[in-house]
C-alpha positions as a printed Julia matrix, in Angstrom:
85×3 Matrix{Float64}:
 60.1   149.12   90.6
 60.19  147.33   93.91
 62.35  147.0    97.16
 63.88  143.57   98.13
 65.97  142.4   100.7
 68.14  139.57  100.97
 69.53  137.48  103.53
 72.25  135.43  102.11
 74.36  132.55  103.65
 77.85  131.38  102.63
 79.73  128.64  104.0
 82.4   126.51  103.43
 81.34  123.41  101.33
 81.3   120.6   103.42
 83.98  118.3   101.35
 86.33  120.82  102.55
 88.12  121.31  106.03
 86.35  123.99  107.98
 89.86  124.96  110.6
 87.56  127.39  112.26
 84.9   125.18  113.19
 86.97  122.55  113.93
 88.72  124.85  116.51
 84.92  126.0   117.68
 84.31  122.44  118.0
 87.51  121.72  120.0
 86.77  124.6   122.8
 82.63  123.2   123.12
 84.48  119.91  125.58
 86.15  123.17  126.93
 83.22  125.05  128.18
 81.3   122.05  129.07
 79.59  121.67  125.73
 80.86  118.07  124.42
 77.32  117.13  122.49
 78.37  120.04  120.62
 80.04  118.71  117.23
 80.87  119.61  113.73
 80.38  123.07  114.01
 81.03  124.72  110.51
 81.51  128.84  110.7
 80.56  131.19  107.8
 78.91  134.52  107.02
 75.82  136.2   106.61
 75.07  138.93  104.6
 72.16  141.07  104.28
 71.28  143.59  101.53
 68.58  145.67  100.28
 68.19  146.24   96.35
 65.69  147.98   93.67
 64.73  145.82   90.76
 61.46  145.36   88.54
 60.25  142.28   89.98
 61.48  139.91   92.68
 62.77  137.42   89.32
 64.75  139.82   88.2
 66.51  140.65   92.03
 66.74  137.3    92.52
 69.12  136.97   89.46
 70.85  140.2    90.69
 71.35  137.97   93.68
 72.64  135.02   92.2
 75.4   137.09   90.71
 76.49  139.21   93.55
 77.05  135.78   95.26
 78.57  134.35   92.09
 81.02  137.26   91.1
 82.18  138.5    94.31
 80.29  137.31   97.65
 81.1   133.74   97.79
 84.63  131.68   96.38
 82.42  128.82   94.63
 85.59  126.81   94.77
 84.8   126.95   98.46
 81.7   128.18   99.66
 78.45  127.73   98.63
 75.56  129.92   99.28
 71.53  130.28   99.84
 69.6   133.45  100.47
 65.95  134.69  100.86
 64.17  137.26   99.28
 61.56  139.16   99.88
 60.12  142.51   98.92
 60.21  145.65  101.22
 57.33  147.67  101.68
């Protein structure tokens, strides 16, 4: 039985309006940022999990993000995983 971490990142798919980004985006001409653009805003989640092997945490992964950390009708997501010592 091992240790793993993962760092996961979900963000709004990029077909769909991102309001708080676009707002982010708006204020960079405000703050003298203007070559700023597109900003997109999500989350980042990190968590720490016991599994046999990092295969089977990655799957345990996959549906944490699936079922309940990321709305796949408007996020996607991508995460790393590595093992704790």
């Amino acid at each position: 039985m091992g240790k793993f971490k993962a760092e996961i990142d979900i963000m709004p798919l990029k077909a769909l309006l991102d309001p708080q980004g676009k707002a982010v985006t708006g204020s960079m001409k405000n703050i003298g940022l203007p070559e700023i653009e597109n900003v997109r805003i999500g989350k980042h989640i990190s968590l720490e999990l016991e599994a046999l092997s990092k295969e089977i945490a990655s799957a345990k992964v996959e549906q944490a993000c699936k079922k309940l950390l990321a709305n796949q009708i408007m996020e996607s997501f991508s995460y790393d995983l590595e093992e704790v010592i």
